[in-house]
C-alpha positions as CSV (number, residue, x, y, z in Angstrom):
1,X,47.7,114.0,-70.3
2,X,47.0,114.7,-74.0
3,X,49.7,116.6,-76.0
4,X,48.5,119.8,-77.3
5,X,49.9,121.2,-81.1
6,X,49.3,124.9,-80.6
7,X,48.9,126.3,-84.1
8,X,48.7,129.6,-83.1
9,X,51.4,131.6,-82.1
10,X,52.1,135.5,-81.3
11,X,55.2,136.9,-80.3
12,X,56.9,133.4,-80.0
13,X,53.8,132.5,-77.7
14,X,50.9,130.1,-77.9
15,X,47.5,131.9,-79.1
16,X,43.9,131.2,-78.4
17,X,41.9,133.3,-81.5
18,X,38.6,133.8,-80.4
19,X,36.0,136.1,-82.0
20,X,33.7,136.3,-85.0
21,X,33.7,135.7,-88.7
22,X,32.1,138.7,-90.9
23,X,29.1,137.9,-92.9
24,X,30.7,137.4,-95.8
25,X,28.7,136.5,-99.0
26,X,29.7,140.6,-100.9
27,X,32.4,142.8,-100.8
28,X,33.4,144.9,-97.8
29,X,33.0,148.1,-98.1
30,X,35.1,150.2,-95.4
31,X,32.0,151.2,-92.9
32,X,31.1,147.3,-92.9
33,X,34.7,146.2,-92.4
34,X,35.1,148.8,-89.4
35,X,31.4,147.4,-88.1
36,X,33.1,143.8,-87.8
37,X,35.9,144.9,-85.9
38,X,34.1,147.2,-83.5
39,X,31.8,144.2,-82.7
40,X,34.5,141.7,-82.0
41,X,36.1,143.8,-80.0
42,X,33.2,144.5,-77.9
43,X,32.7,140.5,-77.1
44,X,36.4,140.7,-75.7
45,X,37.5,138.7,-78.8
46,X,41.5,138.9,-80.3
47,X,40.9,138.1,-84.1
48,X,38.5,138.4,-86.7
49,X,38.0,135.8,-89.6
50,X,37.4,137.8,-92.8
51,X,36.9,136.9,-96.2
52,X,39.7,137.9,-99.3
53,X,38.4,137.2,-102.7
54,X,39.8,136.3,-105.5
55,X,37.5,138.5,-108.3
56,X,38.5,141.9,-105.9
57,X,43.1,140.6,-105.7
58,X,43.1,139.9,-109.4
59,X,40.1,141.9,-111.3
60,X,42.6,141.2,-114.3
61,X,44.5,138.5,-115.3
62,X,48.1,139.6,-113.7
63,X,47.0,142.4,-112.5
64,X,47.0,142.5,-108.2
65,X,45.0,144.8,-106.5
66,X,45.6,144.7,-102.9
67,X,44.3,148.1,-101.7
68,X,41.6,146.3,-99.5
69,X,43.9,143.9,-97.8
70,X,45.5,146.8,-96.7
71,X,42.5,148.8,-95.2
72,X,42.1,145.4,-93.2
73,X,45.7,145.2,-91.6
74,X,45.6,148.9,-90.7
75,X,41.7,148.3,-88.9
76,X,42.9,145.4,-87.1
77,X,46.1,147.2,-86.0
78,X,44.0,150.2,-84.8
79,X,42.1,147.8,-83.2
80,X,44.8,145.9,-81.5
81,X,43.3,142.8,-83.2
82,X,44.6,139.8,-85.4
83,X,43.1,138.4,-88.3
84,X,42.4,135.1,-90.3
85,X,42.0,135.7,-93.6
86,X,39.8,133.5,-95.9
87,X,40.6,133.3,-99.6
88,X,37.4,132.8,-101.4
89,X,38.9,131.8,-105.1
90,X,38.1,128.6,-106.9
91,X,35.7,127.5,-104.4
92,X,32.9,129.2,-102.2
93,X,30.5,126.8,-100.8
94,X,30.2,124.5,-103.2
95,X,30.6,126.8,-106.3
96,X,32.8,129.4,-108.3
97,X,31.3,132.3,-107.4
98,X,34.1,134.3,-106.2
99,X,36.4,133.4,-109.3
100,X,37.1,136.7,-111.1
101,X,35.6,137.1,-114.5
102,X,37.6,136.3,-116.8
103,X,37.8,132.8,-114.9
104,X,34.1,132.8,-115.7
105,X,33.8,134.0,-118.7
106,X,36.6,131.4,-120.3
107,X,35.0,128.4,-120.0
108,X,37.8,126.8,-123.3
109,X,40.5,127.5,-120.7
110,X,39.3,126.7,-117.4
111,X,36.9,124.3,-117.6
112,X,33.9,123.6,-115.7
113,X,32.6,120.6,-113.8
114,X,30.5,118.5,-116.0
115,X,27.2,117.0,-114.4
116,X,26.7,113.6,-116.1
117,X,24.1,114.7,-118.4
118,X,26.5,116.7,-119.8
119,X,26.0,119.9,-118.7
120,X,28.3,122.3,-116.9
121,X,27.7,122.8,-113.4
122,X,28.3,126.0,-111.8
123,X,31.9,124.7,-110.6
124,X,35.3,124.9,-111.4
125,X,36.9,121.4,-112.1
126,X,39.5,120.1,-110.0
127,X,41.3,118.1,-113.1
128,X,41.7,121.3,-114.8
129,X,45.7,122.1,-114.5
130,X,44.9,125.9,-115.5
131,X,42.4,126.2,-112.8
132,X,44.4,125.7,-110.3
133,X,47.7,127.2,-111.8
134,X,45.3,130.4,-111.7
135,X,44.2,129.9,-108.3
136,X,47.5,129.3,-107.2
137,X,49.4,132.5,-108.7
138,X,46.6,135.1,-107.4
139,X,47.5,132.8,-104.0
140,X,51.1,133.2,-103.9
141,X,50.7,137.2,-104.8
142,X,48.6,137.7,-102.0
143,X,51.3,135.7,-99.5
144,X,54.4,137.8,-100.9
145,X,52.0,140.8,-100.2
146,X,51.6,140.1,-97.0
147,X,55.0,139.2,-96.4
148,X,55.9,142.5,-97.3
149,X,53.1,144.3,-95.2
150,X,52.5,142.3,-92.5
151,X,55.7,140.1,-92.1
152,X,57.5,141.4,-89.3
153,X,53.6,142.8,-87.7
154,X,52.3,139.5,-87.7
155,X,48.8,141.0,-87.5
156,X,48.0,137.8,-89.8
157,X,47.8,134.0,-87.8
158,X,46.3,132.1,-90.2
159,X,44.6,132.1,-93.6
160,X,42.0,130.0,-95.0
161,X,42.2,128.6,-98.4
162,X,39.2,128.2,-100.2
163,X,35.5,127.9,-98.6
164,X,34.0,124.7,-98.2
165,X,35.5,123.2,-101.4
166,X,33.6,120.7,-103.4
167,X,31.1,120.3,-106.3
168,X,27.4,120.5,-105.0
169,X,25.0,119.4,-108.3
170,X,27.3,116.3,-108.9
171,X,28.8,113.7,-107.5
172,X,31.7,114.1,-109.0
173,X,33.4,116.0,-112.4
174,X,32.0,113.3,-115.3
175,X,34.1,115.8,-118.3
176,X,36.4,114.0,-120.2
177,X,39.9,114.6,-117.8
178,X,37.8,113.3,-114.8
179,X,36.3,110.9,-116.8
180,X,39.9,109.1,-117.9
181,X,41.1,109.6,-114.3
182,X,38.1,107.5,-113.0
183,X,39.1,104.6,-115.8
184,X,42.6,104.5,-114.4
185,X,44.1,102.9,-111.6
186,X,43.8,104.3,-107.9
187,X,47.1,105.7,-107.0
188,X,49.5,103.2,-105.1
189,X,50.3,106.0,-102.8
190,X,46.2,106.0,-101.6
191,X,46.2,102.2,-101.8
192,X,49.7,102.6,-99.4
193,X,48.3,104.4,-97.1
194,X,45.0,102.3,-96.8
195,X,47.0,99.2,-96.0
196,X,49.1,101.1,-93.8
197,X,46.4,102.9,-91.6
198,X,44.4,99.1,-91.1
199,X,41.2,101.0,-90.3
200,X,39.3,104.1,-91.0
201,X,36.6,105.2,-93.1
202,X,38.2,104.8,-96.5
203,X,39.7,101.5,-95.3
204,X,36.4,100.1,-94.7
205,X,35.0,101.1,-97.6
206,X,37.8,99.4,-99.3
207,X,37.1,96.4,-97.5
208,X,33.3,96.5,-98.4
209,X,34.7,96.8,-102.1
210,X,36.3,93.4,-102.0
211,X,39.7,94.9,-101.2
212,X,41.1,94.4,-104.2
213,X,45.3,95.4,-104.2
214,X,44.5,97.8,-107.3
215,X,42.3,98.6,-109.7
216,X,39.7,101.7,-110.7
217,X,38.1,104.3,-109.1
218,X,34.4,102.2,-108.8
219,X,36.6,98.8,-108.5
220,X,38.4,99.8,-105.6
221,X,35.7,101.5,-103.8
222,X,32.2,100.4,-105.5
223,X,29.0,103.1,-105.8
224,X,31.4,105.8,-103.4
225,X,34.0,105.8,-105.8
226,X,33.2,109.2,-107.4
227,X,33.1,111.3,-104.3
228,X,36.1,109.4,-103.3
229,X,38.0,110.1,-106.5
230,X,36.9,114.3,-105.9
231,X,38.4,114.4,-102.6
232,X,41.6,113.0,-103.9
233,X,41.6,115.8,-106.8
234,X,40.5,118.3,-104.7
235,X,42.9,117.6,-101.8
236,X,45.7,117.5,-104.2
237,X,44.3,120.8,-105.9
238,X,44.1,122.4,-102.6
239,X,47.9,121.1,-101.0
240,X,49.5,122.4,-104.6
241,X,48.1,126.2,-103.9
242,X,49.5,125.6,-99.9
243,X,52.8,124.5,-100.9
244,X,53.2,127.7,-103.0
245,X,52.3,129.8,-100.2
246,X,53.9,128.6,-97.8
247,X,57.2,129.0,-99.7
248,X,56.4,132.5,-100.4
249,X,55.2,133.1,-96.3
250,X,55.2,130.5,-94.1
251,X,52.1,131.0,-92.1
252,X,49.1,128.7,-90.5
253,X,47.2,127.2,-93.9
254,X,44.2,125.6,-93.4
255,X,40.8,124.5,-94.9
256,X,37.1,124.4,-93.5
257,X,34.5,121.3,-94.1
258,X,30.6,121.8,-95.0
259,X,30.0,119.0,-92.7
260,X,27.8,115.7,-93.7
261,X,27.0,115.0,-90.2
262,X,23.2,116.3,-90.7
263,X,19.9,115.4,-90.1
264,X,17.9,114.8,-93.0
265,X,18.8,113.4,-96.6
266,X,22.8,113.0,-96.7
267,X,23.9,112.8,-100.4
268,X,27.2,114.2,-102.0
269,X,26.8,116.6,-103.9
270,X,23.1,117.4,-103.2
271,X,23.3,117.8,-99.6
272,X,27.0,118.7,-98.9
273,X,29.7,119.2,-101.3
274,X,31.5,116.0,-102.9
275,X,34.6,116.1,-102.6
276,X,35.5,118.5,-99.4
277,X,36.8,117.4,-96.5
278,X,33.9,115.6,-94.7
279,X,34.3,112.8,-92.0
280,X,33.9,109.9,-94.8
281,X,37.1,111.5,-96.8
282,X,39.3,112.8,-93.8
283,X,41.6,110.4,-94.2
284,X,42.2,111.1,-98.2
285,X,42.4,114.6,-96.3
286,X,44.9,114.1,-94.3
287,X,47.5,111.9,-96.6
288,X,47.0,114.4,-99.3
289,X,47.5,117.8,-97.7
290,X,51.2,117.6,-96.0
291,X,51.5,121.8,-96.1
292,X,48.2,122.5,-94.6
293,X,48.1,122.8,-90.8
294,X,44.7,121.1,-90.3
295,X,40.7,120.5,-91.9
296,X,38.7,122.1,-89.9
297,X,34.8,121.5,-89.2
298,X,32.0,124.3,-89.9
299,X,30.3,122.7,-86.4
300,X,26.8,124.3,-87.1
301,X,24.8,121.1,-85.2
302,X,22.5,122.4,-82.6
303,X,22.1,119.4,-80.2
304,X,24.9,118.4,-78.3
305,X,25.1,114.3,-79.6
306,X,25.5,115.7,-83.0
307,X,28.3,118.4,-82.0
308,X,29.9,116.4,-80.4
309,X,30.3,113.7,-82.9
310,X,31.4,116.6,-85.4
311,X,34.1,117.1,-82.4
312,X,35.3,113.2,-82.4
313,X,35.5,113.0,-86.0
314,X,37.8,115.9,-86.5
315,X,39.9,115.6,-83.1
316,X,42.6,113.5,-84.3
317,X,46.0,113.0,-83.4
318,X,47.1,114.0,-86.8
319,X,45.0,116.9,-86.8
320,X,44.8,119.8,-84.7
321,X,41.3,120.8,-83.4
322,X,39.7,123.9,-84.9
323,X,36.5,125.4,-85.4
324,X,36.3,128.6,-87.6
325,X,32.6,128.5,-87.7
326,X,29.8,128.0,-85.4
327,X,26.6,129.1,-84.2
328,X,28.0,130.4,-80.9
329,X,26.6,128.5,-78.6
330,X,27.4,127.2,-75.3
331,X,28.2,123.4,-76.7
332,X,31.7,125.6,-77.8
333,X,32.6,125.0,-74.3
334,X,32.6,121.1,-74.7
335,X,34.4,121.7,-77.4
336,X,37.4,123.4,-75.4
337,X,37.0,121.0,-72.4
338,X,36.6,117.6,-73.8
339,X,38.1,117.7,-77.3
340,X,41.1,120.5,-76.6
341,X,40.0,123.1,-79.7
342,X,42.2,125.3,-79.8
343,X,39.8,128.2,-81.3
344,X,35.8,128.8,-82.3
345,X,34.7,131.7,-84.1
346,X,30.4,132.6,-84.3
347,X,30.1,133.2,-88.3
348,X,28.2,136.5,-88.8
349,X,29.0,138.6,-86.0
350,X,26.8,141.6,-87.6
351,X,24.0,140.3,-86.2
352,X,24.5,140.2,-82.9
353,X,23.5,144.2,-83.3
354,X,20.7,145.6,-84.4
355,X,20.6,148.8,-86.9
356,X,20.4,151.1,-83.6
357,X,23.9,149.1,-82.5
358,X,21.8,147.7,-79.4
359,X,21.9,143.9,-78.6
360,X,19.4,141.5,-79.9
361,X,18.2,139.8,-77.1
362,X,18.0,136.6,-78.8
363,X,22.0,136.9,-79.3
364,X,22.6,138.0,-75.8
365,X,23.7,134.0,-75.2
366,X,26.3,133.4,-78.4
367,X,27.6,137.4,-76.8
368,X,28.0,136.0,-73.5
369,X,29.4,132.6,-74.6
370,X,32.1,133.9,-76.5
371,X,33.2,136.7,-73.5
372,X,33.7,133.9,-71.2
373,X,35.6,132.0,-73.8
374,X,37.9,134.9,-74.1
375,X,38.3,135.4,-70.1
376,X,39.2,131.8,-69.6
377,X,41.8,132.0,-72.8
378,X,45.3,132.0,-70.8
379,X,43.5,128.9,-68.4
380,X,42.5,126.8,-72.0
381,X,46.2,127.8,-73.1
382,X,47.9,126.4,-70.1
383,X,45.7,123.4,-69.1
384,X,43.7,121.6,-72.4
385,X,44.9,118.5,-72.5
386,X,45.7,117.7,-68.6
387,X,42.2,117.1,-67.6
388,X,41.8,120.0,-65.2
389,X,39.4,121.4,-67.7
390,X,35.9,120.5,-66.8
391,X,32.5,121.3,-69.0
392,X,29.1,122.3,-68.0
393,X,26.2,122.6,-70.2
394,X,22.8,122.3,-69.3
395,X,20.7,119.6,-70.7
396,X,16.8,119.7,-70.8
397,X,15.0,118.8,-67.4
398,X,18.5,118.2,-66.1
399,X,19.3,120.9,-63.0
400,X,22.2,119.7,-61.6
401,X,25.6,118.6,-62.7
402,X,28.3,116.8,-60.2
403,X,31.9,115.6,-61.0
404,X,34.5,114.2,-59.0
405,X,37.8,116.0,-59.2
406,X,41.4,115.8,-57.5
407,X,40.2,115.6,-54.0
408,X,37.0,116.9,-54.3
409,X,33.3,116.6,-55.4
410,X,31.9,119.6,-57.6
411,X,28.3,120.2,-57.6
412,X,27.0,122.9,-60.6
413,X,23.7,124.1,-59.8
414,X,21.8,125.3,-63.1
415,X,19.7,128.5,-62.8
416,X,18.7,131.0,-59.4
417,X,17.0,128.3,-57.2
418,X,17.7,129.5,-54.1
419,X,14.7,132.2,-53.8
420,X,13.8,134.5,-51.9
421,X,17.4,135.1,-51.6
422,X,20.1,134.1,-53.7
423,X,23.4,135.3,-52.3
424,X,24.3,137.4,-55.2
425,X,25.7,140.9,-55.1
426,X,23.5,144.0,-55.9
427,X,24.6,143.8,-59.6
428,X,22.9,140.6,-60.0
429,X,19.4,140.9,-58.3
430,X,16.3,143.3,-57.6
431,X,15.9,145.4,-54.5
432,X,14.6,143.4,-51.9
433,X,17.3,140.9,-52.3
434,X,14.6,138.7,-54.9
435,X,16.6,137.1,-57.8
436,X,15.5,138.2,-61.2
437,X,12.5,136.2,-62.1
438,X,13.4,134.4,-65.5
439,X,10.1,134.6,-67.4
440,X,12.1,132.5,-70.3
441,X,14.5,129.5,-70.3
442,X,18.4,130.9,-69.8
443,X,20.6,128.4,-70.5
444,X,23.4,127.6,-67.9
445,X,26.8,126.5,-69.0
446,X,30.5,127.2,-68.2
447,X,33.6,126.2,-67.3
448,X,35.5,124.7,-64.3
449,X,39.7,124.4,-64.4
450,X,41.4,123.0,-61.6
451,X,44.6,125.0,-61.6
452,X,46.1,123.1,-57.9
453,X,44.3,121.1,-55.3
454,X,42.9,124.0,-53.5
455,X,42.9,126.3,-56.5
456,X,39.7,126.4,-58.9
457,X,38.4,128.8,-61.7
458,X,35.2,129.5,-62.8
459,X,33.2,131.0,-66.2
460,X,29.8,130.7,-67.0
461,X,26.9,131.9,-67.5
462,X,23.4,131.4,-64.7
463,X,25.3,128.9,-62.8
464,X,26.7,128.6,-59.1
465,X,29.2,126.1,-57.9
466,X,29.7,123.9,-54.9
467,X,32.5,122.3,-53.7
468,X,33.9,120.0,-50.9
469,X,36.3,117.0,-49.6
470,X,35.5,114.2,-51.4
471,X,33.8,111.9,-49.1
472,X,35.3,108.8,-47.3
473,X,33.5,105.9,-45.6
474,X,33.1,107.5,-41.9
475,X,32.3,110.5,-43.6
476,X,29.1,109.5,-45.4
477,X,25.6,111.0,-44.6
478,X,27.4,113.0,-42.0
479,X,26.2,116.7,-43.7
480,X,24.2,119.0,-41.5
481,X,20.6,120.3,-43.8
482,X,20.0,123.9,-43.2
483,X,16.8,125.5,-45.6
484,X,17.9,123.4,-49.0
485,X,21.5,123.5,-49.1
486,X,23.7,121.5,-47.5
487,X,26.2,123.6,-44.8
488,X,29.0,121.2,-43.9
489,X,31.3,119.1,-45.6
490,X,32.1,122.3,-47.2
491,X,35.7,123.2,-48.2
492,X,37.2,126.1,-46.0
493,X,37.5,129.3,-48.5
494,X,40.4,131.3,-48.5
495,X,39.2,133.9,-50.7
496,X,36.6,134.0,-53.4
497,X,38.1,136.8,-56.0
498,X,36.1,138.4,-59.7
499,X,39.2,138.9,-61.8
500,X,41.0,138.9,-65.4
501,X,44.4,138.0,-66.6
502,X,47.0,140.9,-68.3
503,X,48.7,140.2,-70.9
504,X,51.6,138.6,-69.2
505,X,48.7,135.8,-68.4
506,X,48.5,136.7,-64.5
507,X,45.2,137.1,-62.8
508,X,44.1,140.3,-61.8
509,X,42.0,140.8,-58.9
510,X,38.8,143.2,-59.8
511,X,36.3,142.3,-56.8
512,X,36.9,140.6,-53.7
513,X,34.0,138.6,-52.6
514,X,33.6,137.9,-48.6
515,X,30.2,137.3,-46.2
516,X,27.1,136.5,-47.7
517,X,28.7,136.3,-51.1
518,X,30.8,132.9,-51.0
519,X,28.5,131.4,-48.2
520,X,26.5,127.9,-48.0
521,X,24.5,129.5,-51.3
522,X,27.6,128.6,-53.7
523,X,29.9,130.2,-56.3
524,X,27.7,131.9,-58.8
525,X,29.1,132.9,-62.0
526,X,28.2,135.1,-64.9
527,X,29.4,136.5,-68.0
528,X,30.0,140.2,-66.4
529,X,31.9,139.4,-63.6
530,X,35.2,137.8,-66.1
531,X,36.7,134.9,-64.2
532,X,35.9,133.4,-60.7
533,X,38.7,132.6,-59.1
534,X,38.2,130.0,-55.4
535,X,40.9,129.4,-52.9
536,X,40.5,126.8,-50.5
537,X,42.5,124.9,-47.3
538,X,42.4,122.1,-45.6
């Protein structure tokens, strides 16, 4: 049993968000804003993720402009929808580019990140006090705004600040302030906390150092020391603007991660941002940001080692698991099973529609993982963390999947096998009871929760299921063959029911299955069908 810290709450309730981010890199203009929302609700999804930016709040120096925030909260209420907000302000990936102009334009006042040849980088320094005093008023307006608008609605879970914070084209700031903060000691409270953890990342770079009780920047931690010395600006930089908002509105804070787990050259500043909240700086993370809620990973890695190793890294006891970018595929579901995320949102949910409004089918897979991530939302709510939550993903050359569970074995069968006739209903095959013939891989995947001994559910995608007692001594090599699936040793099926859960979190029976349906061919799932619910006796 793993304690879960839900984040997310509505109405006094725990909350699974799941849905898209908008594309985000210009403004919204009303018919793109409403495009967002009309796609996210089509993928069953509760919330969008959408971008605020600084340049649009404050177009003027102490002058607000909110009239935009406000088309937002009415959408989503129309829609029946919540939102994350993302406050794009003194970073953006990596650069300034959503700073309003006469952020910009000022470069006496708010200085600049200085590359050490001298020149400015395209950044906003983090040991500039008038930076972030900026960043932080235009943040604390837009809180007491929403307090006002949206505090007893609640339409708003959570809000981002910042976008992948960090310098990309340095290592770290090499101006003057920066410069005379790397000369000076590390802070005792960072050397504190080393000492105290014993282990970790920045601990073992440390050690590596010499582990020397105090000391610079580049004595304490050697050749890392700048990207070091960024995260602990930038974390600081970052937890000041939280703490003001969240006195002004206390709601979920957060901040994402450009992720260094990539394939490829991995340099700071040249292939990720220095400074953000990568794996290597977590911990600085973590001791340095008290009033966010958590750091949370842009988990774009495609194979499934790599994904997952984004999921360990960022799965902490000390910090709740949450992905508000991915590429929407069916690794999400490992994700939810194995490392308890309590969210996932697919960035760019515009194109998953083409200009007519019809489906790409090369989306049709990120549109179907995400539907059966929102039907199985009240079963992740009530049972991450007990290990009732099983995973199934297929794997390359890999057809079959089989797991023990609480008294009984679970085989998932990947893909329609059983030609010429696949036990399906007549929404899911040709005349002539044929299964559809795949002229293209499909990729299997879904998930298995067992709710009670006898009770299972079931989402997924090109996938059937198979269950039955687990098998004792006097019991082995004792099934019956009939065709090429194996008859007995079955469990005896009470009822096999397609269904949903209302809002009150209780399953709703759509279809009943019976006969041919839930016979010796297995539980087949897809996307269209909702949730699979299995009853079984002894």
């Amino acid at each position: 049993m793993t304690a879960i810290k839900r984040v997310f709450m509505v109405d006094g309730k725990p909350f699974f968000p799941i849905g898209g981010q908008s594309c985000n890199s210009s403004g919204y203009n009303a018919l793109e804003a409403e495009q967002a929302f009309k796609i996210v609700k089509m993928l069953n999804g509760n919330t969008l993720e959408i971008p605020v930016y600084w340049e649009q709040v404050e177009p003027q120096e102490g002058k607000f402009d909110f009239t935009a925030l406000d088309a937002l909260l009415a959408s989503a209420r129309r829609y029946d929808m919540k939102l994350i907000l993302l406050w794009f302000a003194s970073w953006k990936n990596g650069n300034m580019d959503y700073a309003p102009k006469w952020v910009k334009t000022d470069t006496k006042r708010f200085k600049r990140v200085k590359a050490q040849s001298g020149k400015d980088v395209w950044d906003l320094s983090s040991h500039c006090k008038a930076n972030m005093e900026a960043d932080k008023k235009a943040f604390v307006a837009l809180c007491k705004h929403l307090k006002m608008k949206d505090g007893a609605n609640r339409t708003v879970i959570a809000i981002q600040i910042e976008n992948e914070q960090g310098i990309i084209g340095s290592d770290r700031d090499y101006g003057p302030e920066a410069q005379a903060e790397f000369d000076r000691p590390v802070p005792a409270k960072l050397v504190a906390a080393m000492k105290k953890a014993g282990k970790g990342r920045i601990y073992d770079i440390w050690q590596k150092s010499g582990a020397k009780k105090s000391g610079t920047w580049p004595e304490m931690f050697g050749f890392e020391a700048g990207e070091l010395m960024t995260a602990w600006s930038i974390s600081c930089y970052v937890d000041s603007i939280a703490e003001a908002g969240k006195a002004a509105y206390d709601i979920v804070l957060y901040t994402n991660v450009w992720l260094m787990e990539q394939h490829g050259w991995v340099r700071a500043g040249e292939s990720y941002p220095s400074g953000g909240g990568v794996s290597k700086v977590l911990d600085i993370y973590k001791w340095y940001t008290p009033h966010l809620d958590f750091i949370a990973p842009d988990n774009y890695q495609l194979d499934s080692k790599g994904f997952e190793e984004v999921c360990a890294n960022y799965a902490r006891e000390d910090n709740p698991f949450f992905m508000p970018e991915t590429i929407g595929d069916p690794n999400m579901f490992r994700a939810m099973a194995d490392f308890n995320c309590l969210g996932n949102f697919f960035f760019g949910v515009e194109i998953l529609l083409d200009p007519d409004g019809v489906v790409r089918p090369e989306r049709q897979t990120t549109i179907d993982c995400i539907r059966c991530t929102a039907a199985a939302a009240p079963l992740l709510l009530q049972y991450q963390g007990t290990g009732k939550i099983h995973a199934f993903v297929q794997e390359d050359n890999v057809p079959t999947w089989e797991k023990e569970l609480d008294g009984f074995s679970i085989l998932a069968e990947y893909g329609d096998k059983r030609a010429p006739w696949s036990g399906k209903d007549w929404r899911h095959r040709t005349p002539g009871w044929m299964p559809v013939p795949q002229t293209k891989f499909k990729p299997a995947y879904g998930l298995v929760i067992q709710s009670s001994k006898n009770e299972f559910y079931f989402v997924g995608a090109n996938i059937r299921f198979f269950l039955r007692p687990q098998l004792t001594p006097d019991t082995v090599g004792s099934s019956q063959l009939i065709g090429d699936s194996i008859s007995q040793n079955f469990s005896f099926i009470v009822s096999v029911d397609e269904g949903h859960f209302d809002n009150n979190g209780e399953f709703v029976i759509d279809r009943k299955r019976n006969g041919d349906e839930i016979g010796r061919r297995g539980f087949w799932v897809e996307p269209d069908i909702n949730v699979l619910r299995v009853i079984t006796c002894d």
